[in-house]
C-alpha positions in Angstrom: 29.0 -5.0 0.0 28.6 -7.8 -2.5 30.9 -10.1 -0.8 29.3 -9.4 2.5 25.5 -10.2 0.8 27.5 -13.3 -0.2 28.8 -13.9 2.8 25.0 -13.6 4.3 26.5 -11.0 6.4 23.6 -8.5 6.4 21.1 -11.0 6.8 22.6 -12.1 9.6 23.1 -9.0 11.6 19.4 -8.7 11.0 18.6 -11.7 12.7 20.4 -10.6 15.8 19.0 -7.7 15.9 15.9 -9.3 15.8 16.2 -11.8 18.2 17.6 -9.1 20.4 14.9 -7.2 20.1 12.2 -10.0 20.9 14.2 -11.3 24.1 13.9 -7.7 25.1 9.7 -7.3 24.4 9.2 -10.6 26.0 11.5 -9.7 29.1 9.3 -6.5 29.4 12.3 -4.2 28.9 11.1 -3.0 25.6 7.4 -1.6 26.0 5.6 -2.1 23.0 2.2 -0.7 24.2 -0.8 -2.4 23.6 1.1 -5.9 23.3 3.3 -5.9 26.7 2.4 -3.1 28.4 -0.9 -0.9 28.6 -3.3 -3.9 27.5 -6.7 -3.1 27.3 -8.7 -5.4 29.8 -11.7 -5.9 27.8 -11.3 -5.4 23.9 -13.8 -3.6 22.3 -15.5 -5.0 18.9 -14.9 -3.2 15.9 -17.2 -3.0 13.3 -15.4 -3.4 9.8 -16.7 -2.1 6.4 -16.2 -5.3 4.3 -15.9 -4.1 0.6 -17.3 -7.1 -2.3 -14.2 -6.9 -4.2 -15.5 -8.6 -7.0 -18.7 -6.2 -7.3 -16.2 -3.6 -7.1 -14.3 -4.5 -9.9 -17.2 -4.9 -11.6 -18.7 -1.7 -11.4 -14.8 0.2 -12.2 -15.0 -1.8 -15.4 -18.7 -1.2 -16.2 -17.7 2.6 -15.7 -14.5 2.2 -18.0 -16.5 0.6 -20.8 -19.2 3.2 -20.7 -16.5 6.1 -20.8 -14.9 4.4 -23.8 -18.3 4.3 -25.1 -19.0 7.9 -24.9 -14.9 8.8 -26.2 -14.5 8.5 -29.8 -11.0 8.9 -31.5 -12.4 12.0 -33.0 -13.1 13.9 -30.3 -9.7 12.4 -28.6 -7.5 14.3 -31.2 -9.8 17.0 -31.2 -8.9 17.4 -27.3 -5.2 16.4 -28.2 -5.4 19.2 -30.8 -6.3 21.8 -28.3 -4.0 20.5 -25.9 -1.2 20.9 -28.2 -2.2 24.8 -29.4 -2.8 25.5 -25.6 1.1 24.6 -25.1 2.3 26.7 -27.7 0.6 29.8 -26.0 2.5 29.3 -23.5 
């Protein structure tokens, strides 16, 4: 398989492939519905939900800082701690 990668013989049996498949959408022998077939006449608008990605990010890392706020290494080992004994029980 190396020597064919080399070769770029993979690549281009993908390409045929492709092309293949393409002359066959556009010839209308392949239905691809919604694109070539089955069309809407009139498209409907879509109302998106556009997120403020920036806000977002902001508000995960306000969240994170005030969690590490509330955590302190103590109480970490104590939960560790009775992690650990709740293993051996088992």
């Amino acid at each position: 398989m190396a020597r064919a990668i080399e070769l770029g013989i993979p690549k281009r049996m993908i390409e045929e492939a492709a092309a293949e498949t393409q002359s066959l959408i556009d010839q209308g022998k392949r239905v691809i519905v919604g694109v070539n077939k089955y069309t809407l006449q009139k498209e409907e608008a879509v109302n998106v939900f556009e997120i403020d990605n920036k806000a977002f990010v902001k508000s995960k890392l306000t969240a994170c800082i005030t969690l590490s706020q509330r955590v302190t290494v103590s109480r970490l080992k104590r939960l560790w701690q009775k992690s650990v004994s709740m293993q051996r029980g088992w």
